[in-house]
mmCIF file of the N, C-alpha and C atoms, coordinates in Angstrom:
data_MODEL
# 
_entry.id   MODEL 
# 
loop_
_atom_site.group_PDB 
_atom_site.id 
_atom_site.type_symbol 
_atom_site.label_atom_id 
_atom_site.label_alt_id 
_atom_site.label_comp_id 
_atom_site.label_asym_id 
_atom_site.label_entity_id 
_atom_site.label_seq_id 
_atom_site.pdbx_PDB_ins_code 
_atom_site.Cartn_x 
_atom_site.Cartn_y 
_atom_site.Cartn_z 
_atom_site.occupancy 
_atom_site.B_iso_or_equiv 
_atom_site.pdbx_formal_charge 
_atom_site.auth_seq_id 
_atom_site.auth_comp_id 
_atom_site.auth_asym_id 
_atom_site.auth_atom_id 
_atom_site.pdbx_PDB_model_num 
ATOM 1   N N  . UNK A 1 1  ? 30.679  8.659  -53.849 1.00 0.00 ? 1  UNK A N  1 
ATOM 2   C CA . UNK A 1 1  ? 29.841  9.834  -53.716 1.00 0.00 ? 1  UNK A CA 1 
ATOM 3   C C  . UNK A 1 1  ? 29.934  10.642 -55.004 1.00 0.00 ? 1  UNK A C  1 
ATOM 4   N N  . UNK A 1 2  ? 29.378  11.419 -55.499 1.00 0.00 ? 2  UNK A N  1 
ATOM 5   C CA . UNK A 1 2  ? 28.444  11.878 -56.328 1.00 0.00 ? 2  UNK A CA 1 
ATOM 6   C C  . UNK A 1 2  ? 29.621  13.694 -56.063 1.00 0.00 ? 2  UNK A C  1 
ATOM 7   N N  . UNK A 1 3  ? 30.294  13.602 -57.365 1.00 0.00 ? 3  UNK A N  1 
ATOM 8   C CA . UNK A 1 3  ? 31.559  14.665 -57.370 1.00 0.00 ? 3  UNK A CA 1 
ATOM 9   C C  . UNK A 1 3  ? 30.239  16.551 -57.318 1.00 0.00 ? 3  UNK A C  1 
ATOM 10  N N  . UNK A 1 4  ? 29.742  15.818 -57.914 1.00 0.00 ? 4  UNK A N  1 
ATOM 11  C CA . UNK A 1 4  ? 28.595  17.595 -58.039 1.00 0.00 ? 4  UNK A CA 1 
ATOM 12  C C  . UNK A 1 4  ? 28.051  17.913 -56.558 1.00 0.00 ? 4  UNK A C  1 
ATOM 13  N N  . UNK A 1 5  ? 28.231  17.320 -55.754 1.00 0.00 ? 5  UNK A N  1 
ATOM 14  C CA . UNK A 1 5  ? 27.951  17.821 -54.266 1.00 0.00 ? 5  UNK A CA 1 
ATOM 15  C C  . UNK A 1 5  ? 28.831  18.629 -53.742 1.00 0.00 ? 5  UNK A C  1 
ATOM 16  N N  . UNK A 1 6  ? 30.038  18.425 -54.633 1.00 0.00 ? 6  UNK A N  1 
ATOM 17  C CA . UNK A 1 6  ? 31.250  19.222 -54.177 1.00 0.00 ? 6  UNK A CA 1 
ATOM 18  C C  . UNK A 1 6  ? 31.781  20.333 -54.710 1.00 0.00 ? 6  UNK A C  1 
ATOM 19  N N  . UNK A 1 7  ? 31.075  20.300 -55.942 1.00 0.00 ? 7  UNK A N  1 
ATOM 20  C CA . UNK A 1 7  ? 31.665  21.461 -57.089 1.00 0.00 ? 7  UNK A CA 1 
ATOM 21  C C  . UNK A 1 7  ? 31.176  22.564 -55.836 1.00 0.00 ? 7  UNK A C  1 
ATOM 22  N N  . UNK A 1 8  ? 30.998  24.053 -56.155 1.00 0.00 ? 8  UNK A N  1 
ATOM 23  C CA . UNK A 1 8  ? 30.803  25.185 -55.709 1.00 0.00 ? 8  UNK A CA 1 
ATOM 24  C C  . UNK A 1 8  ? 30.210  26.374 -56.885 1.00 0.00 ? 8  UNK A C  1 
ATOM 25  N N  . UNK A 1 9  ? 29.529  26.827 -57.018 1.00 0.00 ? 9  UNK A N  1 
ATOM 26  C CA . UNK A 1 9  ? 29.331  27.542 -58.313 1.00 0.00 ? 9  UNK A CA 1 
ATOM 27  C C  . UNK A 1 9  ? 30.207  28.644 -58.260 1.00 0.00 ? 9  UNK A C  1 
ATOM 28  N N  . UNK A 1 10 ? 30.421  29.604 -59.311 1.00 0.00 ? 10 UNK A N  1 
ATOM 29  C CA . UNK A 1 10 ? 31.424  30.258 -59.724 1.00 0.00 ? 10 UNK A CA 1 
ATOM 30  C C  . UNK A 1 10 ? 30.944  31.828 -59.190 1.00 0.00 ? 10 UNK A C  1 
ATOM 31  N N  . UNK A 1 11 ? 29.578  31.939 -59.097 1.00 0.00 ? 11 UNK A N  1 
ATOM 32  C CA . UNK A 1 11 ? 28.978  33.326 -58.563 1.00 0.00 ? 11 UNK A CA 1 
ATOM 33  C C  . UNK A 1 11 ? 27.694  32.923 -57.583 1.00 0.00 ? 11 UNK A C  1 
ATOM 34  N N  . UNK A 1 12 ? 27.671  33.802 -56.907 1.00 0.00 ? 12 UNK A N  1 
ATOM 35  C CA . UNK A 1 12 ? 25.969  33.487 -55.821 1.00 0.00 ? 12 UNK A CA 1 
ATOM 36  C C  . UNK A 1 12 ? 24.654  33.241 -57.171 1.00 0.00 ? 12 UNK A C  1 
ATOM 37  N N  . UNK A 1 13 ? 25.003  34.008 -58.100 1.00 0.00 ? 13 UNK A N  1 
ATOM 38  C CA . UNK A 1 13 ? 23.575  33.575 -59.180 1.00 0.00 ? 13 UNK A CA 1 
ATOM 39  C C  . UNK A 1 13 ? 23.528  32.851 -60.089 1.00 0.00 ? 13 UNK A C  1 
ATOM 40  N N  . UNK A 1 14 ? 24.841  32.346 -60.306 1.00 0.00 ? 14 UNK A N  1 
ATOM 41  C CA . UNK A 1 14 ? 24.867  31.443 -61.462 1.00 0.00 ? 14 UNK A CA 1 
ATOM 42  C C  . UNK A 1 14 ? 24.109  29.909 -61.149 1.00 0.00 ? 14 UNK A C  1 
ATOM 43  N N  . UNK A 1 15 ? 24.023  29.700 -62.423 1.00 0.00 ? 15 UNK A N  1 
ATOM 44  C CA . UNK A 1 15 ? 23.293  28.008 -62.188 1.00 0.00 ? 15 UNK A CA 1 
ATOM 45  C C  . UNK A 1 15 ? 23.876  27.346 -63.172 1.00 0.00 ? 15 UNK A C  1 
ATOM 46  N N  . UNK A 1 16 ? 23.627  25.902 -62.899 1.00 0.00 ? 16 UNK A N  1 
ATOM 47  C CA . UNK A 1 16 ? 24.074  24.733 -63.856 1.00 0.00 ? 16 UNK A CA 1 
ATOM 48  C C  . UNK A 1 16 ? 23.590  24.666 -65.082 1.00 0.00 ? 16 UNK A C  1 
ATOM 49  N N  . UNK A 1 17 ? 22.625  25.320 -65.205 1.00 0.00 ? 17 UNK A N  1 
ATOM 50  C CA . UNK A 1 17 ? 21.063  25.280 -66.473 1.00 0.00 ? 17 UNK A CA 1 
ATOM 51  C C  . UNK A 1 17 ? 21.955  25.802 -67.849 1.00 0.00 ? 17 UNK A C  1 
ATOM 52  N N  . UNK A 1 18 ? 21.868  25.414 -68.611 1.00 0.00 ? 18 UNK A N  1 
ATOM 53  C CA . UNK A 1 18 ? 22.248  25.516 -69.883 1.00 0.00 ? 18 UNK A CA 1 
ATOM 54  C C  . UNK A 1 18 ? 20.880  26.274 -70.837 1.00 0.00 ? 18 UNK A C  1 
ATOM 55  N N  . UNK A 1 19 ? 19.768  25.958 -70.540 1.00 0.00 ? 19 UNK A N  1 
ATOM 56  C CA . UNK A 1 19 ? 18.920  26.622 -71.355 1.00 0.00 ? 19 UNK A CA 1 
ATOM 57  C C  . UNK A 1 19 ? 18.392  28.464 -70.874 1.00 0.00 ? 19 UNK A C  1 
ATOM 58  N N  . UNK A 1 20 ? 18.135  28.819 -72.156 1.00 0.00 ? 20 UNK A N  1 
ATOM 59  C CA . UNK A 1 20 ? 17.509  30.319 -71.909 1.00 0.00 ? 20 UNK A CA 1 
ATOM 60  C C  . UNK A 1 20 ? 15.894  30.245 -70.640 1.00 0.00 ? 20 UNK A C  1 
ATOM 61  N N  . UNK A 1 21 ? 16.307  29.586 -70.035 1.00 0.00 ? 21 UNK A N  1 
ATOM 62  C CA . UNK A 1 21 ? 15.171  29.807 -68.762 1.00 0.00 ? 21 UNK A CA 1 
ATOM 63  C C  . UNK A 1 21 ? 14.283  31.297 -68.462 1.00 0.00 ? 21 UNK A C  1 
ATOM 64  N N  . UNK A 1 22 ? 15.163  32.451 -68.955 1.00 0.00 ? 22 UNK A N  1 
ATOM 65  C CA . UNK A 1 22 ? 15.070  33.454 -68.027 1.00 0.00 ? 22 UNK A CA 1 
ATOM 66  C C  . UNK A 1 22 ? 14.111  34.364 -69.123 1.00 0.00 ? 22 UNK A C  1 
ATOM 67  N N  . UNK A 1 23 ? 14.141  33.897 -70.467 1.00 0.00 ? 23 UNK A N  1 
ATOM 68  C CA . UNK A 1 23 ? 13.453  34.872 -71.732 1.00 0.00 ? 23 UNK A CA 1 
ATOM 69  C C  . UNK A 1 23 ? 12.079  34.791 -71.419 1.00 0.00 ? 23 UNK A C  1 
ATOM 70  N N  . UNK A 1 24 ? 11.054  33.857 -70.835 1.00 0.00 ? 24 UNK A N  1 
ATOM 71  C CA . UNK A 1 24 ? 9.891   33.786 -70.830 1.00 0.00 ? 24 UNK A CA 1 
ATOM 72  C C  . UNK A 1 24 ? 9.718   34.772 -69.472 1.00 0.00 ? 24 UNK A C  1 
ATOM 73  N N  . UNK A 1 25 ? 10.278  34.889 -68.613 1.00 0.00 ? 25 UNK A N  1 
ATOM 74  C CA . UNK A 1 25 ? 9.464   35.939 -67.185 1.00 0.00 ? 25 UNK A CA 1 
ATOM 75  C C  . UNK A 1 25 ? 10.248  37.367 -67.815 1.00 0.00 ? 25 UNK A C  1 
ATOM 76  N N  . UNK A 1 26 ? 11.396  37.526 -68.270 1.00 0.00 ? 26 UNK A N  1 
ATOM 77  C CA . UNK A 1 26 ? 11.825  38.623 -69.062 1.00 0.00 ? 26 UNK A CA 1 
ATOM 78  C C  . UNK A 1 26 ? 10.782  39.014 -69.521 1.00 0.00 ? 26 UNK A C  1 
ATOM 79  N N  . UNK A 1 27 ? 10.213  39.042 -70.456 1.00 0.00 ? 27 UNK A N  1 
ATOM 80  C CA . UNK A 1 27 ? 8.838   39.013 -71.765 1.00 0.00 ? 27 UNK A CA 1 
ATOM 81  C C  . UNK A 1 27 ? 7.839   39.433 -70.654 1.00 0.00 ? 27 UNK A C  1 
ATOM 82  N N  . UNK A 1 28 ? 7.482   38.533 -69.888 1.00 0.00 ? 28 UNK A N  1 
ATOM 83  C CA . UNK A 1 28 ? 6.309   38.652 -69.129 1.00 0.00 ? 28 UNK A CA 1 
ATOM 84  C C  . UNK A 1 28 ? 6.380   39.810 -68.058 1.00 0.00 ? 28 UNK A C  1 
ATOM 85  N N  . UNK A 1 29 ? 8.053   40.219 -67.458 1.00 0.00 ? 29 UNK A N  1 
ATOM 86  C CA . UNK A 1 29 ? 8.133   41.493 -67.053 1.00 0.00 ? 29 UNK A CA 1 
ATOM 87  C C  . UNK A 1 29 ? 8.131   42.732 -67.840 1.00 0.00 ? 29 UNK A C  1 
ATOM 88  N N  . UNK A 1 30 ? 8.521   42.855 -69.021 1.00 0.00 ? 30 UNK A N  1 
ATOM 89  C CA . UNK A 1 30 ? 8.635   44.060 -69.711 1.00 0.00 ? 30 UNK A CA 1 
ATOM 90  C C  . UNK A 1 30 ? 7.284   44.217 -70.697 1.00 0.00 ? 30 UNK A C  1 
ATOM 91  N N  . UNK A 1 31 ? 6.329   42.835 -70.600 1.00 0.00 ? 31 UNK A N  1 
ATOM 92  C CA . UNK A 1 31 ? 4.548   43.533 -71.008 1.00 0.00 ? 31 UNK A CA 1 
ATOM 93  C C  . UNK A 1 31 ? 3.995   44.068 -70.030 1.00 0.00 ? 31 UNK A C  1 
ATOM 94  N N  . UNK A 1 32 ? 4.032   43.581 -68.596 1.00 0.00 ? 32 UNK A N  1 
ATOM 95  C CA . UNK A 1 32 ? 3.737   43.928 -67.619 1.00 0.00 ? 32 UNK A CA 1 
ATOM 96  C C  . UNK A 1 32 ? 4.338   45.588 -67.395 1.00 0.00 ? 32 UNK A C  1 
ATOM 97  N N  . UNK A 1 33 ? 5.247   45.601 -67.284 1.00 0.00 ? 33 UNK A N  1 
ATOM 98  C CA . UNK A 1 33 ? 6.104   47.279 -67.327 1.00 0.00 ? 33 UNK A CA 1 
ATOM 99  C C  . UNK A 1 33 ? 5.460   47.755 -68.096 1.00 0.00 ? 33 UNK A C  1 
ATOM 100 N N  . UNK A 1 34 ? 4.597   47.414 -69.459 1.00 0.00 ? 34 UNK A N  1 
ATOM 101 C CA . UNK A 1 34 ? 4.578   48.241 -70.283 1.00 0.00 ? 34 UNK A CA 1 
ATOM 102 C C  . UNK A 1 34 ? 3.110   48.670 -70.290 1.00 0.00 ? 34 UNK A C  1 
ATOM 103 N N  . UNK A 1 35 ? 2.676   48.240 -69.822 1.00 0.00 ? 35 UNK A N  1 
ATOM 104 C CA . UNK A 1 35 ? 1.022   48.344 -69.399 1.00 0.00 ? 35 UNK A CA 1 
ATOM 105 C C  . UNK A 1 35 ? 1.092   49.280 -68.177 1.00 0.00 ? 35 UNK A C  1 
ATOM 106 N N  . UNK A 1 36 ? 1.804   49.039 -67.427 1.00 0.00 ? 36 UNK A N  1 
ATOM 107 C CA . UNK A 1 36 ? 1.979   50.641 -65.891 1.00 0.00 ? 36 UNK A CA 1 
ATOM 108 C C  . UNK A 1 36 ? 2.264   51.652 -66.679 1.00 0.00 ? 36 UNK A C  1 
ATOM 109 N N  . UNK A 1 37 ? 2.934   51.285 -67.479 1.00 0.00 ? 37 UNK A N  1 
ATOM 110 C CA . UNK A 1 37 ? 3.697   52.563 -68.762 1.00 0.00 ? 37 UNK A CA 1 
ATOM 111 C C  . UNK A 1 37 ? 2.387   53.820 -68.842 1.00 0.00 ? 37 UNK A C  1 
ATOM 112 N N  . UNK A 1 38 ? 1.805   52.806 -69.822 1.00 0.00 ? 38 UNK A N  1 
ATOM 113 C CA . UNK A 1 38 ? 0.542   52.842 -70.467 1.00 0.00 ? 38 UNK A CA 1 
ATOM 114 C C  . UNK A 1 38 ? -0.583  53.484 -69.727 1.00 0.00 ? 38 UNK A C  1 
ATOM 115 N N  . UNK A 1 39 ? -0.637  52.759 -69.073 1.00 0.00 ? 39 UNK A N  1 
ATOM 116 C CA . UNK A 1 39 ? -1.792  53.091 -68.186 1.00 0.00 ? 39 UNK A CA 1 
ATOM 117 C C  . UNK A 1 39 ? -1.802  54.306 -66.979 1.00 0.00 ? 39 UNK A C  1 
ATOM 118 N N  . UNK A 1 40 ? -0.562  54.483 -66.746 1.00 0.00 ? 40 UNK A N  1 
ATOM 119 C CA . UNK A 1 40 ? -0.186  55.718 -65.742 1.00 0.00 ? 40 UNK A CA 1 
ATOM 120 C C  . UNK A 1 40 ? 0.016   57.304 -66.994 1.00 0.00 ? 40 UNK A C  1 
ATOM 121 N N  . UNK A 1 41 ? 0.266   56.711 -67.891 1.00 0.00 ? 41 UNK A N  1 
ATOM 122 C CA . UNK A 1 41 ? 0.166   58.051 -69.187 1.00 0.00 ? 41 UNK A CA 1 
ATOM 123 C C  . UNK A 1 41 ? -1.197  58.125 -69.134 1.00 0.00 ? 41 UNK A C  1 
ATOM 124 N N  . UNK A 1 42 ? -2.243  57.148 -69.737 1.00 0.00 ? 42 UNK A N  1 
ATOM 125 C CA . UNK A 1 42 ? -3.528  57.273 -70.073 1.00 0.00 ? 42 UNK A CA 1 
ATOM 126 C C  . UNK A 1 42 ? -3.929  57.863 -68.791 1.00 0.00 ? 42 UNK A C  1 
ATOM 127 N N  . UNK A 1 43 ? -3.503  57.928 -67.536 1.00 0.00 ? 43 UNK A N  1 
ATOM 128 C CA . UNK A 1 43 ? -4.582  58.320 -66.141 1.00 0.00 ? 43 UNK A CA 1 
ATOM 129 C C  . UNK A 1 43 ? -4.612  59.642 -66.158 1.00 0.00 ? 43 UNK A C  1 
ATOM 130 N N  . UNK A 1 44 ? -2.902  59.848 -66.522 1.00 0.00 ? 44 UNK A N  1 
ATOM 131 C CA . UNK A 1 44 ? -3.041  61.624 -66.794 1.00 0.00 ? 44 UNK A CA 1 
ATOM 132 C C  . UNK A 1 44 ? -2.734  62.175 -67.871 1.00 0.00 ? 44 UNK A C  1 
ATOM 133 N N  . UNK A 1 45 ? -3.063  61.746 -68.497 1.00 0.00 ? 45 UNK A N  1 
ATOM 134 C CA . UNK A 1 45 ? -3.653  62.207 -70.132 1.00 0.00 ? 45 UNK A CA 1 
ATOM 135 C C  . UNK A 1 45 ? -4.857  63.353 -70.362 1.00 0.00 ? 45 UNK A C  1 
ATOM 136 N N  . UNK A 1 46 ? -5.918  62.199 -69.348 1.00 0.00 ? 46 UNK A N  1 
ATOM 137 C CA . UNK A 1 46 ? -7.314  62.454 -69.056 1.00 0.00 ? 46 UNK A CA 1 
ATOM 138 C C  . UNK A 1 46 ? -7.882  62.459 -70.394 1.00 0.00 ? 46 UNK A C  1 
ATOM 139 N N  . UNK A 1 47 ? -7.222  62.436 -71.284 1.00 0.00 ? 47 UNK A N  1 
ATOM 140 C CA . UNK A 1 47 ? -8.254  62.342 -72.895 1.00 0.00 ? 47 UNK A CA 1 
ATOM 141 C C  . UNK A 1 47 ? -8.726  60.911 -73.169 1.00 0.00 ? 47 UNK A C  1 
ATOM 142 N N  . UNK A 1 48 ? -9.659  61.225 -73.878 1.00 0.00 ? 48 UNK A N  1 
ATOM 143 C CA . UNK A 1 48 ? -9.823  59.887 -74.956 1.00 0.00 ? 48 UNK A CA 1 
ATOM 144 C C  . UNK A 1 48 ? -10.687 58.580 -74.128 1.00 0.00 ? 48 UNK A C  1 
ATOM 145 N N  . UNK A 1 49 ? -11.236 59.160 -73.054 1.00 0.00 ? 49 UNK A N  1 
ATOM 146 C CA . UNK A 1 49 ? -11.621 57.855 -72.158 1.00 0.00 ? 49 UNK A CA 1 
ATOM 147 C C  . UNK A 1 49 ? -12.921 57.680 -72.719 1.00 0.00 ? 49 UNK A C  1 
ATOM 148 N N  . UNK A 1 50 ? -13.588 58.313 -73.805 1.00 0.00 ? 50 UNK A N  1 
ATOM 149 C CA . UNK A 1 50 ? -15.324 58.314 -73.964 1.00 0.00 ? 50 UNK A CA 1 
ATOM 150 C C  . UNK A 1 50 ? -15.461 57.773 -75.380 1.00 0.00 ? 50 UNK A C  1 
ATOM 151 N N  . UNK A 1 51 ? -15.731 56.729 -75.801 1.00 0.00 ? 51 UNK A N  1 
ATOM 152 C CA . UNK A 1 51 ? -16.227 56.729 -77.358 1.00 0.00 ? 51 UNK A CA 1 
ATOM 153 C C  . UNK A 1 51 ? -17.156 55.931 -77.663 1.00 0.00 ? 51 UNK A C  1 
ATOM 154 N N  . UNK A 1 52 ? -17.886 56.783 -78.846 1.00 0.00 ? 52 UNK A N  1 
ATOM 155 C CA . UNK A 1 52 ? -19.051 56.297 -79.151 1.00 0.00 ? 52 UNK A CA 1 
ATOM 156 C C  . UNK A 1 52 ? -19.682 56.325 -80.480 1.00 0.00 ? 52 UNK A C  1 
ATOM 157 N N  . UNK A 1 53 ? -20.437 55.625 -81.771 1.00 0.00 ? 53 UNK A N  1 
ATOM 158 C CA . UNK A 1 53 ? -20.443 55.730 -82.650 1.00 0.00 ? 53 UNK A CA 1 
ATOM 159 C C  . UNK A 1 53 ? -21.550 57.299 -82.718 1.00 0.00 ? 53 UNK A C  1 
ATOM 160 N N  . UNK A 1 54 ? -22.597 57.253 -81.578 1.00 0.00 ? 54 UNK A N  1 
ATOM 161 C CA . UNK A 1 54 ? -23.412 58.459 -81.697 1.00 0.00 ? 54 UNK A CA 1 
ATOM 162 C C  . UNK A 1 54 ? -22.869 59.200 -81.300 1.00 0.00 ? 54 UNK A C  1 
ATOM 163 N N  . UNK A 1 55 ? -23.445 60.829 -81.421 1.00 0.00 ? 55 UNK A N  1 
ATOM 164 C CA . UNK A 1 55 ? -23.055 62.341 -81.094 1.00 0.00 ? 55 UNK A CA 1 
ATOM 165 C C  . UNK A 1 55 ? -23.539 62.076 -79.682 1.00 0.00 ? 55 UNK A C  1 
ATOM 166 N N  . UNK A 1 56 ? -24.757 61.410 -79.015 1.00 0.00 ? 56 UNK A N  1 
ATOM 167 C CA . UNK A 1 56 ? -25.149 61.768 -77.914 1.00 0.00 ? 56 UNK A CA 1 
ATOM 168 C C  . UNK A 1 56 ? -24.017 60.459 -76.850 1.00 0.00 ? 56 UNK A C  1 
ATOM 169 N N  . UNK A 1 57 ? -23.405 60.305 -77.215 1.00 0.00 ? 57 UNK A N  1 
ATOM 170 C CA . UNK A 1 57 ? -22.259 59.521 -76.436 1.00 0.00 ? 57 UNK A CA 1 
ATOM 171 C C  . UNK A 1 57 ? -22.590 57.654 -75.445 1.00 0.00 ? 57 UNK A C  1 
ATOM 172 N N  . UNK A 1 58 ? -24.328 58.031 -75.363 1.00 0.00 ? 58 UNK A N  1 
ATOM 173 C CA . UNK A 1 58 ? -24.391 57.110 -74.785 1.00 0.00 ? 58 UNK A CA 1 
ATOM 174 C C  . UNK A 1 58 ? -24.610 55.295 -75.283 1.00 0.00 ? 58 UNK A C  1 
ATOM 175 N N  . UNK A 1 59 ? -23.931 54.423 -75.028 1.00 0.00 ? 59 UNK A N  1 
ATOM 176 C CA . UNK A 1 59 ? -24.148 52.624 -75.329 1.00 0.00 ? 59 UNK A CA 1 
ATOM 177 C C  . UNK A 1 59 ? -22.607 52.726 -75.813 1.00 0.00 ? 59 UNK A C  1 
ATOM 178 N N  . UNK A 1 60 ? -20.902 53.972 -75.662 1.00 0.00 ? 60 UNK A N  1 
ATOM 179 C CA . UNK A 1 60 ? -20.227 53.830 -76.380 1.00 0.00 ? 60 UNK A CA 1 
ATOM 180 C C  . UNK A 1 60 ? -19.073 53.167 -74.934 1.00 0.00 ? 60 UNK A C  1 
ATOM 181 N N  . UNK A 1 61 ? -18.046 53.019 -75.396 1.00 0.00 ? 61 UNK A N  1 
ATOM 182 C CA . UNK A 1 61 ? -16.947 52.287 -75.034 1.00 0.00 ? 61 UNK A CA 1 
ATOM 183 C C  . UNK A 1 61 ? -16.610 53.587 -73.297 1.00 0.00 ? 61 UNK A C  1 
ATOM 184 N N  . UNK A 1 62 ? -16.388 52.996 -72.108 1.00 0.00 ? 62 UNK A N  1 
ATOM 185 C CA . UNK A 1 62 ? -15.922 53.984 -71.091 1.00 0.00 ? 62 UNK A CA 1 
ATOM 186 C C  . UNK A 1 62 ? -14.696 53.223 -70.292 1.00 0.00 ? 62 UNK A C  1 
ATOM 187 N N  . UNK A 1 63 ? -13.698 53.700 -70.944 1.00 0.00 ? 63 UNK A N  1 
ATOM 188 C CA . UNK A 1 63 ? -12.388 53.179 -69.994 1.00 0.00 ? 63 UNK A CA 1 
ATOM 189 C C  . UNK A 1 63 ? -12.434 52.375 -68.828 1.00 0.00 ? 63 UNK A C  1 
ATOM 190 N N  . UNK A 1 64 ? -11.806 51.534 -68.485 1.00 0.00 ? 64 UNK A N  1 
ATOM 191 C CA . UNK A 1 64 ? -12.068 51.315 -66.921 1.00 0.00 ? 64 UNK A CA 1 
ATOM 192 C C  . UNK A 1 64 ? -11.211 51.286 -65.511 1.00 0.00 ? 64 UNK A C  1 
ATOM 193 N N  . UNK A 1 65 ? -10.347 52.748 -66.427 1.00 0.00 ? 65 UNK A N  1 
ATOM 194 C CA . UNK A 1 65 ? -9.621  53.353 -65.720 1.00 0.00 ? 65 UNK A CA 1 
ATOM 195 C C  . UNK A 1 65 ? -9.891  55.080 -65.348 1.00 0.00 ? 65 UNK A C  1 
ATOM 196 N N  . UNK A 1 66 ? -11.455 54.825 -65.316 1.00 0.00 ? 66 UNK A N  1 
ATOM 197 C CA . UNK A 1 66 ? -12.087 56.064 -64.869 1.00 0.00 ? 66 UNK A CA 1 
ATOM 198 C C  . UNK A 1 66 ? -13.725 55.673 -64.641 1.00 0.00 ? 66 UNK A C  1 
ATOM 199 N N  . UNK A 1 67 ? -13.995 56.566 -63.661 1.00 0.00 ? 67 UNK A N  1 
ATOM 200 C CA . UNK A 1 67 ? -15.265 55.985 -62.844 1.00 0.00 ? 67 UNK A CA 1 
ATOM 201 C C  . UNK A 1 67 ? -16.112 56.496 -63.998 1.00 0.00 ? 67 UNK A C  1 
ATOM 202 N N  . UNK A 1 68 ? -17.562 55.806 -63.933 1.00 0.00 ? 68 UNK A N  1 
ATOM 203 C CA . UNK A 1 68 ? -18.833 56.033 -65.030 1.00 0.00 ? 68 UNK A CA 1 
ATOM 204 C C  . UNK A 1 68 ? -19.042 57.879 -64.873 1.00 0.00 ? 68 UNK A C  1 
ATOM 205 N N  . UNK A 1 69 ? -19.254 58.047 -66.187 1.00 0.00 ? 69 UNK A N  1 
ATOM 206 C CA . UNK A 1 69 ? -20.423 58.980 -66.367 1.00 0.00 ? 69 UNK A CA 1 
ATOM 207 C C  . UNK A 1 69 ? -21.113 59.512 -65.542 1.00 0.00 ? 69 UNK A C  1 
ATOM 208 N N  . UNK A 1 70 ? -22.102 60.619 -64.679 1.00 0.00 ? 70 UNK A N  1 
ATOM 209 C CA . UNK A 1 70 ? -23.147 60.535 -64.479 1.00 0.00 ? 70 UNK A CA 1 
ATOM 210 C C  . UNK A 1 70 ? -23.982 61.989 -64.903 1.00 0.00 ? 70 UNK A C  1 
ATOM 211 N N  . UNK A 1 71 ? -25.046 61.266 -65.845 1.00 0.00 ? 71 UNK A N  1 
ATOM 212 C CA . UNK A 1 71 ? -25.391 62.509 -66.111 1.00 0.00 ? 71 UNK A CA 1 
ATOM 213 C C  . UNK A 1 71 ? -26.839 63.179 -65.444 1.00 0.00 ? 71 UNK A C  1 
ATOM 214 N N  . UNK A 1 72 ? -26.672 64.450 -64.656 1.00 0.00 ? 72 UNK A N  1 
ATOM 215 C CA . UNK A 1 72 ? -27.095 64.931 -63.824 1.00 0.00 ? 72 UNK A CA 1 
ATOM 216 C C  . UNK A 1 72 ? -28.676 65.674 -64.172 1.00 0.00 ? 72 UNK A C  1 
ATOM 217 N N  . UNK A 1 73 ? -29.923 66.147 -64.104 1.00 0.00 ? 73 UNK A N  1 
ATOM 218 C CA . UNK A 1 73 ? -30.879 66.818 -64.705 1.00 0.00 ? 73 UNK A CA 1 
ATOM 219 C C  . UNK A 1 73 ? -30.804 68.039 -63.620 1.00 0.00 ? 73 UNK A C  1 
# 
């Protein structure tokens, strides 16, 4: 029989794995964190959500972390 059925690991989380396994979802958690970051500043910021190369604002860039425009007569 096969002695590694018997070993026991040394902690509940440890593993046999020898390689850095854990750097790629690391990375992928702390861009992720950093975008809630981001994006929960920008919600209440409230600036900067409108841009446009014209003075009259309209065909320019509108966040899409805020509902459209509407402009009223």
């Amino acid at each position: 029989m096969d002695d590694r059925l018997d070993r026991q690991s040394k902690s509940f989380i440890s593993t046999e794995r020898t390689d850095q396994w854990w750097l790629e979802p690391l990375w992928t958690g702390l861009g992720f964190l950093g975008f809630v970051i981001y994006t929960t500043w920008a919600m209440f910021q409230g600036n900067h959500y409108w841009w446009s190369a014209n003075q009259g604002g309209f065909g320019g860039y509108l966040s899409p972390f805020y509902s459209p425009l509407l402009f009223i007569k």
